[in-house]
N, C-alpha and C positions, 0 to 999 in steps of 0.2 A: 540515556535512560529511555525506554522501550516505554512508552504509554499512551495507550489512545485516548480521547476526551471523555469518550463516554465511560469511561474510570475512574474518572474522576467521584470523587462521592456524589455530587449532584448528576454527574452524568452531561452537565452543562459548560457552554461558554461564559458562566459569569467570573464572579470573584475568585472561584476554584483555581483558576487557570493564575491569576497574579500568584495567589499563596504558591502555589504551585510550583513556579519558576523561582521564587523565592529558596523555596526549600533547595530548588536546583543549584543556586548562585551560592547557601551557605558550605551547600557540599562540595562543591568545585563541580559539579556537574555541567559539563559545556553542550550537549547534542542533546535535544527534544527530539528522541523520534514519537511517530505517530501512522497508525492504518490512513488509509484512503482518507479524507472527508467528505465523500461523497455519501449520496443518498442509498440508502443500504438496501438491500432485496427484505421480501417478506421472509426470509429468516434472518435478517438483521446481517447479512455477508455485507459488508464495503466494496469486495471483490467482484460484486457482479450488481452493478449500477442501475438506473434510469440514464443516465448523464457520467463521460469521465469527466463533465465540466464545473458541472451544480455542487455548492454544498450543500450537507443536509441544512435543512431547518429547524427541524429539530435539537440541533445541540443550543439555538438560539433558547432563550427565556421568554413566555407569555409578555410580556410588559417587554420585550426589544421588539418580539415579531407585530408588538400594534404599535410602537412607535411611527411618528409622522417623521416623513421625508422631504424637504423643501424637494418641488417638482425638479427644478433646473438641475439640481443635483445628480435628480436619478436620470432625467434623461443624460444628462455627458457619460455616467455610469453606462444606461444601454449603448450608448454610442460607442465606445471602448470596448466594449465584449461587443463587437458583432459578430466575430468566429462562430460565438456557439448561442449566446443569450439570445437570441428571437428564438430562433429554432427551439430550444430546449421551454421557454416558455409556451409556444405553440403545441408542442408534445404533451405537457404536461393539462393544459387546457383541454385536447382530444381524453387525454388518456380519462380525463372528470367526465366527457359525455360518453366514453363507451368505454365504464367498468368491466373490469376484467377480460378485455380482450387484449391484443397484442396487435401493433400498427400494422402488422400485416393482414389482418379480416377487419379492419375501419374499411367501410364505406370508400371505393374506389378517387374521387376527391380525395378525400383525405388524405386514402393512404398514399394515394400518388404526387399528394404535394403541389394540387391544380391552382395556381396562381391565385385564381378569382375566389375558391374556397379557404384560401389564408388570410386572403383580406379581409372576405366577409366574416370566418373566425375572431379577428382579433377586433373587429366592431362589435360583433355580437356577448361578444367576451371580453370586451372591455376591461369591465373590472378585477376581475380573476386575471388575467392577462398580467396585467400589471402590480397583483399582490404578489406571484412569482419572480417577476423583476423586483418588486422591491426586498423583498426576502433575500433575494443571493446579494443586493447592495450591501443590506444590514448585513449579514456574514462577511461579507467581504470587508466592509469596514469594521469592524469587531476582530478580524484575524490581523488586521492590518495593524490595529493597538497591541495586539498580544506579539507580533513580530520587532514592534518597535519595544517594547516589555524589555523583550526576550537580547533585543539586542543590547541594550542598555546593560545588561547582565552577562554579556559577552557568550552568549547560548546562543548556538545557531539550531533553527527548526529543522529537522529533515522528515520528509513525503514520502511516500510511498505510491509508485504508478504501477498496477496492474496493464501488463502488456496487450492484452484482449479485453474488450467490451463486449456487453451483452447486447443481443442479435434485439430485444425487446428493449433498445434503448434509442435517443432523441439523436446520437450520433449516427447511429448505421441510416435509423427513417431519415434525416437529413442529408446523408454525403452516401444514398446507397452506390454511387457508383465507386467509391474508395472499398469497397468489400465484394466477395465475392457469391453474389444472388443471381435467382433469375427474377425473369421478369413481373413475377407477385410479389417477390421482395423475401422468398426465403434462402436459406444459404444452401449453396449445393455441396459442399465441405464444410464441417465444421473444429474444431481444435478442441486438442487433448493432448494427452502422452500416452507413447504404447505401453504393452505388461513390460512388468520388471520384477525382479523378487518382491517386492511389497507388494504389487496388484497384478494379478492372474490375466484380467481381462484390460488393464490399461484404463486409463480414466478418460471420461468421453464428455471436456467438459462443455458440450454446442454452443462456442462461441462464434461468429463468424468469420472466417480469416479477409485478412486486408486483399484488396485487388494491388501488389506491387506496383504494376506494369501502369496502372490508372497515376496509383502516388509520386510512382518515378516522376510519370510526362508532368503532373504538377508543383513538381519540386519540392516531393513531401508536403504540399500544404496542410494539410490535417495536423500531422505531429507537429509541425511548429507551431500550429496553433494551441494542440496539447501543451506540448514544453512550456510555452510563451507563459501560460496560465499555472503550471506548477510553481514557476521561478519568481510570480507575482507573489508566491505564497510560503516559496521554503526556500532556503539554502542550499538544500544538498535533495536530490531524488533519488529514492532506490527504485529501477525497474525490476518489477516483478517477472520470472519466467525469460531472462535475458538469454537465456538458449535457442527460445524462438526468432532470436532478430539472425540465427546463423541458416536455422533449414527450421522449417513448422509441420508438425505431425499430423496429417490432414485425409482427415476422416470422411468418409462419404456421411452424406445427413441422415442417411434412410440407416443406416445401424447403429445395432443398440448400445453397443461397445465400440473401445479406440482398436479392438483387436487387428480389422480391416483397413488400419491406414496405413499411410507411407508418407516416408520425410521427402520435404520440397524446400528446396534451396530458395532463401527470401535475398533480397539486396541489401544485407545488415549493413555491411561496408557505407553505401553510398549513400544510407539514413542518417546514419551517427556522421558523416562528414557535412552532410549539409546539415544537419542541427547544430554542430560544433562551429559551422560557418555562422550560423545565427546565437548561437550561445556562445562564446570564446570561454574556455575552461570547460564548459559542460557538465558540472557537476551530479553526476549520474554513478550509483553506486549498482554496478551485475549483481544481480541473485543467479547467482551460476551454480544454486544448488544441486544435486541431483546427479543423474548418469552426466556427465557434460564430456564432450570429445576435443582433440585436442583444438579442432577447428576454432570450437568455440571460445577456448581459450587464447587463443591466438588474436581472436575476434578482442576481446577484451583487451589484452594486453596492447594491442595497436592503435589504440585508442586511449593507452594510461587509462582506463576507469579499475576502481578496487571491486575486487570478488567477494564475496563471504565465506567468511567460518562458523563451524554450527559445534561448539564443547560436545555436547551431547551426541554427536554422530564420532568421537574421537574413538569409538571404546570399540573396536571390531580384529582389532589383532593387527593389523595393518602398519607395518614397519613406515610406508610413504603414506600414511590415510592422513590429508590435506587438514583434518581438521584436528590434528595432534595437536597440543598447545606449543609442543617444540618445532611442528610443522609450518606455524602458523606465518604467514611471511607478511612484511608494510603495508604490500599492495591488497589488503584485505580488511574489510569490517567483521571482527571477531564477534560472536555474539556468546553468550550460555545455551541459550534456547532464542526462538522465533517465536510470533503471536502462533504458530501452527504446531510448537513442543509442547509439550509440558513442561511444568514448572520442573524445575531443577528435581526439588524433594521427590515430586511426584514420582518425574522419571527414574530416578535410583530408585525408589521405594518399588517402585515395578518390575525390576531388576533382578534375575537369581541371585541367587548367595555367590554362586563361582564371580559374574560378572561386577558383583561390586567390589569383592576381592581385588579383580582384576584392576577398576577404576582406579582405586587407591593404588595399584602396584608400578600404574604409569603415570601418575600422580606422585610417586616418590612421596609418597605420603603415609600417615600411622592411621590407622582404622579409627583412633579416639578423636579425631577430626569432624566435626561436622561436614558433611558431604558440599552442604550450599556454601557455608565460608570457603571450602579448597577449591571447589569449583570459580566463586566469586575472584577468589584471589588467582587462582591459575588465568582466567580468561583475561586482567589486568596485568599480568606476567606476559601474555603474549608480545610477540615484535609487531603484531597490528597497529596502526596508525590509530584507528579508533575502535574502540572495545564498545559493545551495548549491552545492557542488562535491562531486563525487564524489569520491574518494580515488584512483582511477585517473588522475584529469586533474593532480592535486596531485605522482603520483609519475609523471605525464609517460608512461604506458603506451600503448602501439597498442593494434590491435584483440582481439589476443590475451585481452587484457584484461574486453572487452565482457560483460557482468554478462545482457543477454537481447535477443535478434534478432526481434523481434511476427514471429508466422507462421510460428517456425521451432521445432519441439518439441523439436529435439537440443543440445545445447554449451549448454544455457544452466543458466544459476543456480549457477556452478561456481567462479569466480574468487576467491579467495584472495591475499592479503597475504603476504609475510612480512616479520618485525619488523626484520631486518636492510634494509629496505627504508625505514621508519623512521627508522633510527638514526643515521644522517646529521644531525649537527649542524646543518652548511650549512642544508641543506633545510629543517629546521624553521626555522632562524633566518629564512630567506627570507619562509616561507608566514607568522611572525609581523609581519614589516615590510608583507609586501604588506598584510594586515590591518590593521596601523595605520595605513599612508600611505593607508590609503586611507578612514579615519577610522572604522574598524568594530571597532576594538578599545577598547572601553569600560572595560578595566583600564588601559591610560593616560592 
């Protein structure tokens, strides 16, 4: 099941999250996935961070974020995150003396990370300093309960890792030599994707790209220190935009569009070997959505990681289109839709008369079918290893529903449950048969 916290109806990490897994354990429902948990941008995107490290604090409760922290505690905690927790608390400390600027126009100290100005920082700032440390503790132990929850329920969590970080974030001001800037600290390429049939101009979305050649001679240290921190907290991670670890689409800074870039071959290979040397198994699921070449697939497949399937992109006439449900092969996580679709309804109800015609006609299905049940039940028919649903498609919602619109910075990220919506015997009883009959319910 597809749900991020902040859907929960409180929108928080309290009790919501036990009922929650509950409801998961009655249905035979085994993978939590969930967006990012990082601290979201001023329109509430996951996708483009302060921190890939921090979680928010916000998903925390008034009465956890003032709870008291035995000292010794939290320092072993900073001790353990030294990869990223100083830095990211230091970031976030500047970022409170100079609103709304971005680490690259802070005051040359700062932004250049001058020894003497971090220490006299974290005197001077003492206590703020250390309310950011103890905040990512509290989160961290609070996921750390919900992971043991969850496993006791035999539910594994799975994450989601966006492949690029924002340029105005405590990773790049920290490790600018892992990216590729000059010497003020702005990016001289930045990442997107070129036009395609859905965008004219290609999306240009100014991330800064990784310096390879710095990462190689390091031995990837960064990403393992990513991974290292995902794995503390899920099971399974899906990277986002997995087309970029084969060649990245790298746009000069200075235009306005991705029109002007060109693909540059990254060392995808010899990333995923040395993670998989630090990881054994590597549980990492490709987002290989999209134009993807064979490269890239090759790229995945040499590494055993699963691809995904998107139901919703099945319907285009296409005898071999990957995401047919009879296309659908083990090595893939099937999905209905992504946090980036619409909802099931939505998206049919959008749909001409010819095309939904058509839905049902490859669907071997009769029009008096509700679209979300055939859809529901098709994407559990798949030979995918593991199928996901969003909890929108399960409680049968329109578009109303739609969790985020690509391209559009308003209405999104806002959707909410409530538990009277749940409560429905029926419905559970339903979403546990369809899981069994459809041979995915492994407590039978």
């Amino acid at each position: 099941m597809l749900l991020h916290p902040t859907s929960l109806p409180s929108g928080l990490l309290n009790e919501d999250v036990e009922r929650w897994l509950d409801f998961m354990a009655e249905t035979c429902l085994t993978v939590w996935q969930v967006l990012p948990l990082v601290i979201p941008d001023h329109t509430g995107s996951p996708y483009q961070s302060c921190s890939a490290f921090a979680a928010n604090p916000k998903l925390l409760t008034q009465e956890d974020l003032e709870s008291q922290v035995d000292p010794q505690i939290l320092a072993d905690f900073y001790q353990s995150q030294q990869d990223w927790l100083p830095d990211f608390a230091r970031f976030k400390v500047l970022r409170h003396r100079y609103p709304g600027l971005p680490w690259t126009e802070w005051p040359q100290p700062h932004r250049d990370r001058d020894p003497q100005a971090m220490a006299d920082l974290e005197h001077e700032s003492a206590e703020v300093f250390q309310r950011f440390i103890k905040w990512q503790f509290l989160l961290n132990r609070r996921w750390q309960q919900i992971r043991s929850y969850a496993a006791e329920r035999d539910i594994l969590l799975f994450g989601d890792m966006p492949i690029f970080v924002a340029l105005d974030s405590a990773d790049v001001w920290a490790n600018r030599h892992e990216f590729l800037l000059d010497e003020s600290g702005r990016p001289e390429v930045v990442a997107g994707v070129p036009p395609d049939y859905f965008s004219e101009f290609g999306q240009r979305w100014g991330n800064p790209h990784y310096n390879w050649e710095a990462m190689r001679d390091n031995g990837f240290r960064w990403w393992k220190a990513r991974l290292r921190r995902e794995f503390e907290w899920f099971d399974i991670v899906r990277l986002d935009h997995f087309r970029g670890l084969e060649s990245s689409w790298m746009i000069p800074a200075d235009s306005e569009t991705a029109v002007d870039g060109h693909w540059q071959q990254v060392p995808g290979a010899e990333l995923l070997r040395a993670l998989r040397e630090a990881y054994p198994g590597l549980p990492i699921v490709a987002e290989d959505l999209g134009i993807i070449t064979p490269e890239v697939t090759k790229l995945r497949k040499s590494f055993d990681l699963p691809g995904m399937a998107v139901l919703q992109f099945a319907f285009d006439g296409s005898e071999d289109n990957p995401h047919r449900p009879s296309n659908v092969t083990p090595d893939h996580v099937a999905y209905s839709g992504t946090h980036d679709n619409n909802t099931t309804r939505g998206w049919f109800n959008s749909l001409p008369a010819e095309t939904r015609q058509f839905v049902y006609q490859i669907l071997d299905a009769e029009e008096e079918i509700d679209i979300v049940e055939l859809i529901n039940r098709s994407l559990m028919e798949t030979s995918a290893n593991l199928a996901v649903l969003p909890l929108q498609d399960i409680l049968g919602l329109g578009e109303e529903a739609r969790m985020n619109t690509p391209g559009n910075v308003e209405n999104n990220w806002g959707w909410r449950f409530e538990w009277q919506q749940l409560d429905d015997k029926r419905k559970a009883h339903a979403l546990r048969e369809l899981i069994t009959k459809t041979g995915r319910c492994h407590a039978e």
